[in-house]
TIDRENZA-201910 format. One record per residue (C-alpha): residue number from 0; residue in three letters; x, y negated, z negated. Coordinates in steps of 0.1 Angstrom, whole numbers, padded with zeros to 4 digits, always signed. Example, Ala and Ser with C-alpha at 12.3 -4.5 7.8 and 13.67 -1.06 7.14 Angstrom:
2
0:Ala:+0123:+0045:-0078
1:Ser:+0137:+0011:-0071
***
This chain:
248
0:Unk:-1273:-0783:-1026
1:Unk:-1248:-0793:-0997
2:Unk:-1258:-0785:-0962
3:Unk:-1239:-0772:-0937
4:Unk:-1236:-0788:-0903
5:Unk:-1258:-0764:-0889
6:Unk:-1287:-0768:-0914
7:Unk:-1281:-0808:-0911
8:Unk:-1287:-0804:-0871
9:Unk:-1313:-0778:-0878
10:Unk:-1331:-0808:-0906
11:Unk:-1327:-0836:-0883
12:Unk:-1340:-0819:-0852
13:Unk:-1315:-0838:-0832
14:Unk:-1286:-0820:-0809
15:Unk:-1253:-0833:-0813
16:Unk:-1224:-0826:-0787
17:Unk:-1189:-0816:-0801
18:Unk:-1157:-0822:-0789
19:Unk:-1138:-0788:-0773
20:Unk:-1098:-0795:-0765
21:Unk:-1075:-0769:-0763
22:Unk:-1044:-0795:-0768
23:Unk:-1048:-0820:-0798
24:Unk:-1019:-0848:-0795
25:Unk:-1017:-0871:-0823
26:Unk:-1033:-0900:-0798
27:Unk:-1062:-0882:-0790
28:Unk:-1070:-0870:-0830
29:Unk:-1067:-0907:-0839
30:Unk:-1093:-0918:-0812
31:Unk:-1114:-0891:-0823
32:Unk:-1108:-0905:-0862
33:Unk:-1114:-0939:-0847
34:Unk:-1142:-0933:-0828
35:Unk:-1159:-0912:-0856
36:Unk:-1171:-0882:-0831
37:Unk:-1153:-0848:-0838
38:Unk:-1126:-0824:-0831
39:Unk:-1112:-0788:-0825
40:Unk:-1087:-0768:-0840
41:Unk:-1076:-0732:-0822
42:Unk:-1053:-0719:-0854
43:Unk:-1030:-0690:-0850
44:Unk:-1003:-0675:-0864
45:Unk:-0967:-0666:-0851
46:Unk:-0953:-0630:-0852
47:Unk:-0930:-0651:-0880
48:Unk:-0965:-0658:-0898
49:Unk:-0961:-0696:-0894
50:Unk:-0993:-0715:-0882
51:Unk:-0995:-0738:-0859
52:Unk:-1027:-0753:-0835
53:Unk:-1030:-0729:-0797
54:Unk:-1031:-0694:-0787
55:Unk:-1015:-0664:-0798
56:Unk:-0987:-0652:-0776
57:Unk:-1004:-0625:-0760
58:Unk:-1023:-0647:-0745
59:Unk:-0994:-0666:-0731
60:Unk:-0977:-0633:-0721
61:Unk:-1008:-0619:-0702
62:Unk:-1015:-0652:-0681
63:Unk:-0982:-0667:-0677
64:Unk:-0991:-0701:-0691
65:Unk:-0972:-0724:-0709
66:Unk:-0979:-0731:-0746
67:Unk:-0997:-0761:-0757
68:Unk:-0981:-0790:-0762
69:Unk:-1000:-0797:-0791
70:Unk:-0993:-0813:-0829
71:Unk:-0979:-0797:-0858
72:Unk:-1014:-0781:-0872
73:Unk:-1011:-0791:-0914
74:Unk:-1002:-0825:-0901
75:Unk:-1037:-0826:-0883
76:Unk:-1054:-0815:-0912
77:Unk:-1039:-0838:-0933
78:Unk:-1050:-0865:-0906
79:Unk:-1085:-0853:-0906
80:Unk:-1090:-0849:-0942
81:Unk:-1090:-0890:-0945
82:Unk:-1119:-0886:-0923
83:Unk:-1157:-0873:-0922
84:Unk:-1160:-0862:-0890
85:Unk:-1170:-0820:-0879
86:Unk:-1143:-0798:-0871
87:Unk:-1150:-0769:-0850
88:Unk:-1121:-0743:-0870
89:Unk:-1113:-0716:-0844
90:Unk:-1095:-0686:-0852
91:Unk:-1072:-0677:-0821
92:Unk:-1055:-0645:-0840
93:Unk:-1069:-0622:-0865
94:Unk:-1040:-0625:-0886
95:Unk:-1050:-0661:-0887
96:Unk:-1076:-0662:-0915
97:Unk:-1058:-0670:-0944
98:Unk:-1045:-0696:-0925
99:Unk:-1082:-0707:-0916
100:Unk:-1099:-0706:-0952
101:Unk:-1069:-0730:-0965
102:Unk:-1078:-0756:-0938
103:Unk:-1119:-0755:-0946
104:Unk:-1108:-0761:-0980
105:Unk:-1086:-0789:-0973
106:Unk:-1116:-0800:-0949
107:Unk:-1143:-0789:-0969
108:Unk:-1168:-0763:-0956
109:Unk:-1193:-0784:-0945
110:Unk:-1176:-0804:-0922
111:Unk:-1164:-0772:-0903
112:Unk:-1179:-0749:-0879
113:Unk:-1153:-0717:-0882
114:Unk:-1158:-0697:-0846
115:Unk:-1144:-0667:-0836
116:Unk:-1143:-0639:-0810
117:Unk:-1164:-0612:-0824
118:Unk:-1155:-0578:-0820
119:Unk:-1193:-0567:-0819
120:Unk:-1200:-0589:-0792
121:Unk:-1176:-0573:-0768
122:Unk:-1189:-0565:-0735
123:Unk:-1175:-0550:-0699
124:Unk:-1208:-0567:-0678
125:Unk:-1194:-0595:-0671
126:Unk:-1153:-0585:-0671
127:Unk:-1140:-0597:-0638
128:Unk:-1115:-0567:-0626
129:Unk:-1080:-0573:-0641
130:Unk:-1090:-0600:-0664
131:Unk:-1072:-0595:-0692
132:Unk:-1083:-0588:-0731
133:Unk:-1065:-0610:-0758
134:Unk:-1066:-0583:-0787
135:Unk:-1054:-0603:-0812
136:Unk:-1082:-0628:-0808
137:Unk:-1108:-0604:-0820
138:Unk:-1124:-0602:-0856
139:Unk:-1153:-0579:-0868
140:Unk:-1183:-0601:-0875
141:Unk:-1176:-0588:-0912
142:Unk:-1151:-0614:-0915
143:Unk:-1178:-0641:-0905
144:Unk:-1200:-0629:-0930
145:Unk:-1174:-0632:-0959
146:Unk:-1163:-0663:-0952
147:Unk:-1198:-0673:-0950
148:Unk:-1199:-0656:-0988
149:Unk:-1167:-0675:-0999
150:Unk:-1179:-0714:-0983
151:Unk:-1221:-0711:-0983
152:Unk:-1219:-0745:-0972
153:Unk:-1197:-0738:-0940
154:Unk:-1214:-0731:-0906
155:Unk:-1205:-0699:-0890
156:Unk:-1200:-0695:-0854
157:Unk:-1195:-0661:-0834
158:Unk:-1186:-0656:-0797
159:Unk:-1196:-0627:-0771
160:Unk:-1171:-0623:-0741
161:Unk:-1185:-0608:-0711
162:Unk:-1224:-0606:-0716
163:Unk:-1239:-0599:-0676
164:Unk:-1239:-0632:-0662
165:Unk:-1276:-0633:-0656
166:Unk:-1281:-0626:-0695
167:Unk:-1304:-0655:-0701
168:Unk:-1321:-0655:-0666
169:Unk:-1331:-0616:-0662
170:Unk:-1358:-0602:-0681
171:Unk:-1343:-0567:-0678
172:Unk:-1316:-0582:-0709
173:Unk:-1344:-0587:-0729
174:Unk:-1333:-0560:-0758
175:Unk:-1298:-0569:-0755
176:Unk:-1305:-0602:-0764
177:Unk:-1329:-0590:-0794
178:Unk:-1301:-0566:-0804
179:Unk:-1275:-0597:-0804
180:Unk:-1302:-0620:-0825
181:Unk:-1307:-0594:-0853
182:Unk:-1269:-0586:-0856
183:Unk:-1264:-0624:-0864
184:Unk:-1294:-0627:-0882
185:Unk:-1282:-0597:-0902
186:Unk:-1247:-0613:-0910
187:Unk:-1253:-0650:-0913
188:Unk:-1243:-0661:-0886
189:Unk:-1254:-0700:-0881
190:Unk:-1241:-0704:-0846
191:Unk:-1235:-0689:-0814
192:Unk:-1210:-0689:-0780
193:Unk:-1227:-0666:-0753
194:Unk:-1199:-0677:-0729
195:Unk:-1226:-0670:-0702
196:Unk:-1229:-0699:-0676
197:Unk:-1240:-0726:-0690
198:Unk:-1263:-0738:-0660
199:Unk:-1279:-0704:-0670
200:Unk:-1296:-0716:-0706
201:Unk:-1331:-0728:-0705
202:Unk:-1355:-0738:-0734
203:Unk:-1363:-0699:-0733
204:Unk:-1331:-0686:-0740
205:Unk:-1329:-0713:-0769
206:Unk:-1359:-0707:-0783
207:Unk:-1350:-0668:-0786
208:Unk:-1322:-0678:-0814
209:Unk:-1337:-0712:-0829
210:Unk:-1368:-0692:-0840
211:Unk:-1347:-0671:-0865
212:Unk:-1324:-0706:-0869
213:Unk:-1295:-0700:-0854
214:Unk:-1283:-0728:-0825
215:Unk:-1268:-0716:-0791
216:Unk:-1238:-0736:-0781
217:Unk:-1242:-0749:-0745
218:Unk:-1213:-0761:-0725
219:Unk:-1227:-0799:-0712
220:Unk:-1203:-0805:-0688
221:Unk:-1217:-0772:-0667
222:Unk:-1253:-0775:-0683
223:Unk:-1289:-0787:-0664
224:Unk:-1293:-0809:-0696
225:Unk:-1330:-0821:-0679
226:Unk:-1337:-0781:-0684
227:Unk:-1331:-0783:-0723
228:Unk:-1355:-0799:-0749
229:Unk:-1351:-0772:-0775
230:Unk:-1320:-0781:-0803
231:Unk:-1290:-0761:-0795
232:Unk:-1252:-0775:-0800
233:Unk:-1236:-0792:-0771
234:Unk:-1195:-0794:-0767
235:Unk:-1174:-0813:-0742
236:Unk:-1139:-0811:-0722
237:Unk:-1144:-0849:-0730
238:Unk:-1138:-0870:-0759
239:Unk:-1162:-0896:-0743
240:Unk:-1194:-0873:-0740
241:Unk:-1195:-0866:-0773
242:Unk:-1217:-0877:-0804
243:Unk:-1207:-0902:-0827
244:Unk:-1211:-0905:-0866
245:Unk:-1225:-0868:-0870
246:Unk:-1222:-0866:-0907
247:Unk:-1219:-0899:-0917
***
């Protein structure tokens, strides 16, 4: 049987940290490929249905930023599929999947952690006033749970937006947080983004989710790491703090 990324880390007991990057130049991807540590793909779709690596235009039209300057996305697969190194596959638009299942193929599902905004997972808690909500980045947890049906071997990885801030600090969340555990329990979901604080997580919090096996993703650039001894997932704003030779 082929393991999964997740069931790899989950066997080996050992936390790895992944890279995050929301700009992938061809310099940086080869480093990466050189250096044998990992990468990150945001895949989206244009209104013309071509694909391409970065945001979807709403997100550009609600915040005023400029697109990424980032590389043409098949040419990055084709780049990564000389190498064996984890790919965190994350699907900026919901018109995006198609788009999404070709590259784990060309990948191969156990290399790749597909993540996505989850539409179950939508909170107002922790919504600043006027921040604005990316529609098109949304996707029912459904769509997790078939792609999980379609690649067994690939991990899954769902994200909350706007849990209360003190979500893993207050015990007045405590059946929230049991409410979120059985819904990814119930769909298969291997992985988790709270997108709560990440000086917030404790070996409490991960122990909630690594006694039904899921792994919390923890931020370690923000994180108390002396706090954590429980596995979760670590990712990094820096190719340089991540871990080498995960699958190899």
């Amino acid at each position: 049987m082929v393991l999964s990324l997740a069931q790899k880390i989950l066997k080996a007991k050992r936390t790895v940290v992944l890279f995050h990057t929301w700009t992938v130049t061809r310099e940086l991807l080869a480093q990466a490929i050189r250096e044998k540590r990992s990468m990150d793909l945001d895949v989206c779709v244009a209104d013309s249905g071509n694909a391409y690596l970065g945001h979807p235009k709403e997100y550009h039209d609600k915040t005023h930023e400029p697109f990424f300057n980032s590389m043409p996305l098949w040419e990055a697969v084709d780049a990564l599929a000389g190498s064996n190194i984890p790919v965190i596959v994350d699907c900026k638009h919901g018109n995006a999947w198609p788009v999404v299942e070709s590259v784990v193929t060309e990948l191969r599902p156990e290399r790749c952690l597909v993540h996505s905004f989850v539409s179950e997972l939508k909170f107002d808690a922790g919504r600043a006033e006027g921040e604005p909500d990316f529609v098109s980045e949304w996707s029912s947890i459904a769509t997790l749970r078939e792609l999980k049906r379609k690649f067994p071997s690939v991990t899954t990885t769902a994200s909350a937006k706007w849990l209360p801030t003190d979500a893993l600090t207050s015990d007045k969340h405590g059946t929230l947080l049991a409410r979120i555990v059985s819904l990814l329990k119930k769909n298969q979901i291997d992985t988790i983004c709270l997108n709560v604080p990440d000086s917030t997580f404790s070996d409490k919090a991960l122990g909630l989710f690594l006694r039904e096996g899921i792994l919390a993703h923890v931020g370690v650039d923000h994180a108390d790491l002396t706090r954590l001894s429980q596995l979760y997932i670590g990712e990094s704003d820096s190719l340089e703090f991540t871990s080498r030779g995960v699958l190899l």
